[in-house]
C-alpha positions as CSV (number, residue, x, y, z in Angstrom):
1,X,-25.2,-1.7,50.6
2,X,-25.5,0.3,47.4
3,X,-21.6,-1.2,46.3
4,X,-22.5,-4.7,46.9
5,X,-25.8,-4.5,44.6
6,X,-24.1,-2.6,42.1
7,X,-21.5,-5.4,41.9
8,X,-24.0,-8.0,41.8
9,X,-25.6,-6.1,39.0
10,X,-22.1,-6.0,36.9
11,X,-21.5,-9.2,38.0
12,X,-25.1,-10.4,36.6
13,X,-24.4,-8.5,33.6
14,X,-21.1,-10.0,32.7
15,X,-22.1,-13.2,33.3
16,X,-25.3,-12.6,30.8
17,X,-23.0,-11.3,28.2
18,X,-20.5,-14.3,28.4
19,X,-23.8,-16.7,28.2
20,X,-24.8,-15.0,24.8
21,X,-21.2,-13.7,23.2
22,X,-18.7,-15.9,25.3
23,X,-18.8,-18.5,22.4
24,X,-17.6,-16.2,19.8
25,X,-14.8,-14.5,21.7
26,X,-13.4,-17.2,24.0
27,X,-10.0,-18.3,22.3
28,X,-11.0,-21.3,25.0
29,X,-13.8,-22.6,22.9
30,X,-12.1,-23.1,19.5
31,X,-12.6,-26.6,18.7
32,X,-9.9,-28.4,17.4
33,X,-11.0,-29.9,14.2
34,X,-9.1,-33.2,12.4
35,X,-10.7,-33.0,8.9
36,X,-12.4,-29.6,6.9
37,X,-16.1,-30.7,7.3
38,X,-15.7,-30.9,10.9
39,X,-14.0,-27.6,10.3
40,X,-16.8,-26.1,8.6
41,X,-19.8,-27.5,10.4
42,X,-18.2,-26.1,13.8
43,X,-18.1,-22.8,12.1
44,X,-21.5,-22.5,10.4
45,X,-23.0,-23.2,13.9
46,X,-21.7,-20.2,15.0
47,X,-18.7,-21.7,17.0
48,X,-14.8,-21.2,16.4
49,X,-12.5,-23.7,15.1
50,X,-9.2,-24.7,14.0
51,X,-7.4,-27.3,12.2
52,X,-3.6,-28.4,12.0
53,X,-1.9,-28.5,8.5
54,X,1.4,-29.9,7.6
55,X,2.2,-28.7,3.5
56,X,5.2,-28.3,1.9
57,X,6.7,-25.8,-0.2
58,X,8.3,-27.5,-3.2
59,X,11.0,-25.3,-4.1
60,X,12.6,-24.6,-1.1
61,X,12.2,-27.7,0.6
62,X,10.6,-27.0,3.5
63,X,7.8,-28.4,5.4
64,X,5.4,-26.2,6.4
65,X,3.5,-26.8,9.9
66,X,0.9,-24.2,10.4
67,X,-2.6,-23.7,12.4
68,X,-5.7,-22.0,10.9
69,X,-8.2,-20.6,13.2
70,X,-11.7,-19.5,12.0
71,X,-13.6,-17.5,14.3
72,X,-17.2,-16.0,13.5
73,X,-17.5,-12.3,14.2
74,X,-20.3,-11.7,16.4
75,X,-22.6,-14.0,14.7
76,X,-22.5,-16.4,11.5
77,X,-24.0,-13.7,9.5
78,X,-21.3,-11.0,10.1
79,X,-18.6,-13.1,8.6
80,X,-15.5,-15.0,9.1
81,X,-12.0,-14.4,10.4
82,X,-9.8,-16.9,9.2
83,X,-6.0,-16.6,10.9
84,X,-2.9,-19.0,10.0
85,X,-0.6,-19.5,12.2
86,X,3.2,-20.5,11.0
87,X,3.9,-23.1,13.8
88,X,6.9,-24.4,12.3
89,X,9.4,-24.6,9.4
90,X,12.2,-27.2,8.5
91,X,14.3,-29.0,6.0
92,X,12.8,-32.2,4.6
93,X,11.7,-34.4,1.9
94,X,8.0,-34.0,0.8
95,X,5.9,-36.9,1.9
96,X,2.4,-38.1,0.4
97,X,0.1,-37.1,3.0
98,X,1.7,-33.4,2.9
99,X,-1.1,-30.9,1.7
100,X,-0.8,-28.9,-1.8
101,X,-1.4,-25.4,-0.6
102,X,0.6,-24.1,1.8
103,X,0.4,-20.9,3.6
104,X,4.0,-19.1,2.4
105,X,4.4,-21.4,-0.7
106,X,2.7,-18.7,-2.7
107,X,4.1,-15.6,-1.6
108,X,7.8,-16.6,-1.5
109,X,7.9,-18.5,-4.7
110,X,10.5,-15.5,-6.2
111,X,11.7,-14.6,-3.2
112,X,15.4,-14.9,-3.4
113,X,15.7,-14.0,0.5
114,X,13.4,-16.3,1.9
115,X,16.1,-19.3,1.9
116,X,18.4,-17.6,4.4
117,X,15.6,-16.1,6.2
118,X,12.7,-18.7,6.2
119,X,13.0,-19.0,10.6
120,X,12.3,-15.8,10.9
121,X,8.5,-16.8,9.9
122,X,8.2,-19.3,12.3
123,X,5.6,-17.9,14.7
124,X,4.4,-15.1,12.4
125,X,0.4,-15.0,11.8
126,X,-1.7,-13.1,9.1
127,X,-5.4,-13.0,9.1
128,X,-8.6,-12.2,6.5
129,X,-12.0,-12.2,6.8
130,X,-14.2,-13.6,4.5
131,X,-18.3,-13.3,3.9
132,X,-19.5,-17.1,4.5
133,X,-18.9,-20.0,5.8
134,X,-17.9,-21.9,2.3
135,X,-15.1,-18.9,1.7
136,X,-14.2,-19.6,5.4
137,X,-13.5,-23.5,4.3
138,X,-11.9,-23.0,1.3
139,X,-9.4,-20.1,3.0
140,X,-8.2,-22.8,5.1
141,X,-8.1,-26.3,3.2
142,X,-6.2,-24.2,0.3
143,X,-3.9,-21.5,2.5
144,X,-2.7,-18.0,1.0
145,X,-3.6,-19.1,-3.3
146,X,-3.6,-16.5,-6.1
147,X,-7.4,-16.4,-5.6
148,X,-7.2,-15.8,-2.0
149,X,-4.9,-12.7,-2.4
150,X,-7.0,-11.3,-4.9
151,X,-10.3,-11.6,-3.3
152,X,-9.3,-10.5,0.8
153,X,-7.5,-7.9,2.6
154,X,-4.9,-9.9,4.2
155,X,-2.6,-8.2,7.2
156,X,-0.7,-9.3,10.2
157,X,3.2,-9.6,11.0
158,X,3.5,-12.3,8.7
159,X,2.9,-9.9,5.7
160,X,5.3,-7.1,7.6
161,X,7.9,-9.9,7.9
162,X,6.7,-10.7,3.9
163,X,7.3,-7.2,2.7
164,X,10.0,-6.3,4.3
165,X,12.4,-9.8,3.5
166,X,10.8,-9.9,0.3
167,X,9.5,-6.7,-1.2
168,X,11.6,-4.4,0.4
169,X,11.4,-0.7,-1.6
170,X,9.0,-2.4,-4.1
171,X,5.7,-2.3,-2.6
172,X,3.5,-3.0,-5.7
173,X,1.2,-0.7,-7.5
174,X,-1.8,0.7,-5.2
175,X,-4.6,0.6,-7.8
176,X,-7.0,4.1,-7.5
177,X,-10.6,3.5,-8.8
178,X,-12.2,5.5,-10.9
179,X,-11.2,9.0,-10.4
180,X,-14.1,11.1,-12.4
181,X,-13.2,14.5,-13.6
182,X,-15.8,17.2,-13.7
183,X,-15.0,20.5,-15.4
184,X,-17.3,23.5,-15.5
185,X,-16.2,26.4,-17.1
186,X,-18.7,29.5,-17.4
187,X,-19.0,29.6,-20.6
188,X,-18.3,27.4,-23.5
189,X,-14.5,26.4,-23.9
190,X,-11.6,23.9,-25.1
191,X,-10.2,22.5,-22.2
192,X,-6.8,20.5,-21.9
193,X,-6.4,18.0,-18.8
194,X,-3.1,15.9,-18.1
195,X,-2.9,13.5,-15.5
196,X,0.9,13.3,-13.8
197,X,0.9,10.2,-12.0
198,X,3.7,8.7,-9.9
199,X,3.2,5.4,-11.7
200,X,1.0,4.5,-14.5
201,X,-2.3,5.2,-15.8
202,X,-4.3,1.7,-16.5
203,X,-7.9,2.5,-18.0
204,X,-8.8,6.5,-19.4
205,X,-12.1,7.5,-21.5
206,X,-12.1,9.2,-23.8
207,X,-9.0,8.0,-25.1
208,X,-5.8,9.7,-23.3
209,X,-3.4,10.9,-26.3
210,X,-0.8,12.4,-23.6
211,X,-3.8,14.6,-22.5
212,X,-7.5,15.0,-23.3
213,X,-8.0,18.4,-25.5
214,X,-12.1,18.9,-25.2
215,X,-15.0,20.8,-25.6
216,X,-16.8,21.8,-22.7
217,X,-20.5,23.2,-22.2
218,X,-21.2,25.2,-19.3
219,X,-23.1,22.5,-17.7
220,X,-20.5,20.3,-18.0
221,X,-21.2,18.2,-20.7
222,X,-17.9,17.0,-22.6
223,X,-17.5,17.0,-26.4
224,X,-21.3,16.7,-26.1
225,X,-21.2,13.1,-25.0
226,X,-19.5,13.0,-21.5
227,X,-20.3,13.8,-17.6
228,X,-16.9,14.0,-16.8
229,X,-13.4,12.7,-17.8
230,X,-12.5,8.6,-16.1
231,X,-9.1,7.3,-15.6
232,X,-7.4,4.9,-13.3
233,X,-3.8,3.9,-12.5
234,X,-1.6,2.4,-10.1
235,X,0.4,4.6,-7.9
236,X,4.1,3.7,-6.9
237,X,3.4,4.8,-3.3
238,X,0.5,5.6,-0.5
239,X,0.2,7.8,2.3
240,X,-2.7,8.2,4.5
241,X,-3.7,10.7,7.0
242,X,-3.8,9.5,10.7
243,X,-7.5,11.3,10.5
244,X,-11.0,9.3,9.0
245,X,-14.1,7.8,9.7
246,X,-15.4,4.6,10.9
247,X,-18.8,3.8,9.5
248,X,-20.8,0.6,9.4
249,X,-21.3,-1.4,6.0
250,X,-25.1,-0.9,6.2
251,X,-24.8,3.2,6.7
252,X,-22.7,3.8,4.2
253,X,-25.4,5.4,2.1
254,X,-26.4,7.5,4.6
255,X,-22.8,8.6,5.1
256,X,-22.3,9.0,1.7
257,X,-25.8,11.7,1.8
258,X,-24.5,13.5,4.8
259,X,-20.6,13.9,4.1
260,X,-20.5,14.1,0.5
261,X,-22.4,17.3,-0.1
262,X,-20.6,19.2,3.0
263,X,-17.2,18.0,1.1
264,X,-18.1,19.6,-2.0
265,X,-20.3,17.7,-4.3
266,X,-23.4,18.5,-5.9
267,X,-26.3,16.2,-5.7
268,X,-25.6,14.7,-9.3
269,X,-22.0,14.2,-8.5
270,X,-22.7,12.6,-5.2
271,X,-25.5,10.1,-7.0
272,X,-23.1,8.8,-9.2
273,X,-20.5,8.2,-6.7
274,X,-22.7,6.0,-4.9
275,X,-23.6,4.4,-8.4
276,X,-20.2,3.4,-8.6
277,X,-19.0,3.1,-5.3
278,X,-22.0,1.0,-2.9
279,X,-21.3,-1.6,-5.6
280,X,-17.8,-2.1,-5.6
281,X,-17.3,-2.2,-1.6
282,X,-17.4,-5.6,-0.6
283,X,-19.3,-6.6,2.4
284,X,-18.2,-5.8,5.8
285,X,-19.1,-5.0,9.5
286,X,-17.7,-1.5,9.3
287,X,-15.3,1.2,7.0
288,X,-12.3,3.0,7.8
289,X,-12.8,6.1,5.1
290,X,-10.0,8.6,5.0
291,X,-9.3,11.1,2.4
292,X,-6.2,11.7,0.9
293,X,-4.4,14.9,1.0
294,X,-4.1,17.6,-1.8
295,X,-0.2,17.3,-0.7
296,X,-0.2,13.7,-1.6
297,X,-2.6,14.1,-4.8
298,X,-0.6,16.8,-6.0
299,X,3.0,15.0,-5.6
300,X,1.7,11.7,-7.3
301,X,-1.8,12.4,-9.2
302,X,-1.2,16.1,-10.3
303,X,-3.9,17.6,-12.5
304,X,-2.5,19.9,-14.9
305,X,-6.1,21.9,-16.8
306,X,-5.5,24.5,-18.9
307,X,-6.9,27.5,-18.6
308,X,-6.2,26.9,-14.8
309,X,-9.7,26.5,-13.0
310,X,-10.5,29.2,-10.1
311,X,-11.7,26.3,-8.0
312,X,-10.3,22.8,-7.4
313,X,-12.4,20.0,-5.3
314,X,-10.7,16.4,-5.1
315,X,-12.2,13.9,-3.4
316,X,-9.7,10.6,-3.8
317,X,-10.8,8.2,-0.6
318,X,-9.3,5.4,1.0
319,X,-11.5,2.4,1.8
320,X,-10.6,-0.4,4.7
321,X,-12.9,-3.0,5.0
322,X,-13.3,-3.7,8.9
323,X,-15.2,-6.3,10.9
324,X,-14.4,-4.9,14.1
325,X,-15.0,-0.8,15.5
326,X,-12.1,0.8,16.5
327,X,-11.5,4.8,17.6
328,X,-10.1,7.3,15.1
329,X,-10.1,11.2,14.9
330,X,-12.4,12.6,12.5
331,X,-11.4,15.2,10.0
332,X,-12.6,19.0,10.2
333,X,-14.8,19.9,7.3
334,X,-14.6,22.9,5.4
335,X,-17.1,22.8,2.5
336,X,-15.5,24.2,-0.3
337,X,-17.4,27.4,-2.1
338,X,-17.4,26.8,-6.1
339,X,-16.1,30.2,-8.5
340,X,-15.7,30.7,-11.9
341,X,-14.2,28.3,-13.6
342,X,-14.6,24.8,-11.1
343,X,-12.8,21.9,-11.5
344,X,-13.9,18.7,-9.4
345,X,-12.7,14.8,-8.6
346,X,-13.9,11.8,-6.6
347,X,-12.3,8.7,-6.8
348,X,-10.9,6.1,-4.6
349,X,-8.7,2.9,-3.2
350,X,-10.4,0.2,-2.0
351,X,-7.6,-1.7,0.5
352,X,-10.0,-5.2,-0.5
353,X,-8.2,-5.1,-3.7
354,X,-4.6,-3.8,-2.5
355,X,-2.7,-7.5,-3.7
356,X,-0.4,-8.4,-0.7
357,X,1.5,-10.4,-3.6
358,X,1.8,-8.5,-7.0
């Protein structure tokens, strides 16, 4: 008797859960939409739709036949994902009722491969996720534009079929953000930093003349003017642990409190981390935070300080923008213990801003 009611209560529960959140997962309920305001008025009610487009891509001659789907995620307030669908390529003459924006015109215009190639896309898919309903809209009337690629994230086997027909060993430049040297020597001292990078530095202050030679208080203030020492470049390559976080867009801050200080920073550093950092992540339903390894840093953004500091802390993250949870193994911590002469970093990648087309 107990297994029957405990099935009737699973089966009650499901049931309740598919009345409330069946609408918003169900590939079932996506209604198929003949014009973008129908599109868009599906979506900002909360339901999921999609809409057949036929474009063509001028210099190869191809007509493009593609699907976009636009699903909310969890609830119209959570955001948009917005998937296309390559449903078909062929040969043919453009026709007037073609749209202008396709989904590969974009991202294969210099790709010398794509005209021998161009079946091997048929029944790819890539997908973003966008804040609001409007971004949702213009994601799909317009297909992958310059200002889509630099706004979203956008992943899927359609960009792994992208990168590896068209980019192949050139990946593009990863862009790091705002890496902020701290140096704190014990007593007054002229410091020299150099930044090695595997690739090329972008923005530095003060001005990098093949190195920064300063003067250094022992509470860290730099030629009496600065908190630390700023540059960013774009790295040649990126490797990532298989260890992070997930955290939700809303605790960030809290994270940021609890994890900072046990990796190393003092309250001032952390404070200005978040100053820089809460600002520039874009919204999202969660995080996926992992920290680069001193292997990594030190193969392709090597510090070189003379005199040599006594203690190093670097704290270069990796930022994903999710809108879904997912499990992961979290890092041990060790909280580094600062002597003598202590050197310190933070900085950062933001995937959001990672260009799928350079």
């Amino acid at each position: 008797m107990r297994t029957i009611n405990n099935i009737l209560i699973c089966t009650i529960t499901f049931s309740l859960f598919f009345f409330f959140y069946g609408k918003i997962y169900s590939q079932d309920d996506i209604k198929e939409c003949k014009s973008y305001e129908s599109l868009y008025k599906t979506i900002k009610s909360g339901h999921s739709a999609s809409i057949k487009r036929t474009a063509y891509i001028n210099e190869f001659s191809l007509v493009e036949r593609s699907i976009v789907t636009v699903v909310p995620i969890t609830s119209p307030d959570s955001g948009y994902q917005v998937t296309y669908k390559i449903a078909d390529l062929e040969k043919g003459k453009k026709k007037s009722f073609y749209e202008d924006g396709s989904v590969l015109g974009f991202m294969v215009a210099d790709c010398k491969a794509f005209e021998k190639k161009y079946e091997k896309f048929i029944g790819t898919s890539c997908h973003l996720f966008t804040d609001n309903p409007e971004d949702a809209r213009d994601a799909a009337e317009n297909g992958i534009s310059y200002s889509v690629d630099q706004k979203y994230l956008i992943e899927g086997d359609l960009v792994t079929l992208y990168v590896k027909i068209c980019k192949q060993d050139n990946p593009g430049p990863q862009p790091v953000k705002k890496p902020a040297v701290y140096l704190y020597p014990l007593e007054e001292l002229n410091i020299k930093v150099k930044v090695d990078v595997n690739g090329s530095l972008t923005l530095t202050e003060p001005l990098y003349n093949n190195g920064w030679d300063v003067n250094v208080n022992p509470d860290g203030l730099i030629d009496n003017k600065y908190d630390y020492l700023f540059y960013e470049a774009n790295l040649n390559k990126i490797e990532l642990p298989e260890e992070g976080w997930i955290v939700e867009y809303k605790g960030l801050e809290k994270w940021f409190d609890k994890y900072l200080p046990e990796l190393g920073l003092t309250a001032n550093e952390k404070e200005q981390f978040k100053e820089y950092w809460l600002k520039n992540l874009r919204k999202a339903n969660y995080y996926e935070i992992k920290l680069l390894d001193s292997k990594f840093l030190e193969e392709n953004m090597k510090l070189i300080i003379s005199p040599e500091p006594q203690t190093l802390i670097r704290l270069n993250f990796y930022f994903k923008p999710l809108f879904e949870n997912k499990e992961i193994k979290n890092p041990v911590i060790n909280t580094p213990e600062r002597k003598g002469f202590t050197v310190v970093e933070w900085g950062g990648i933001n995937a959001a801003e990672i260009k799928t087309i350079p």
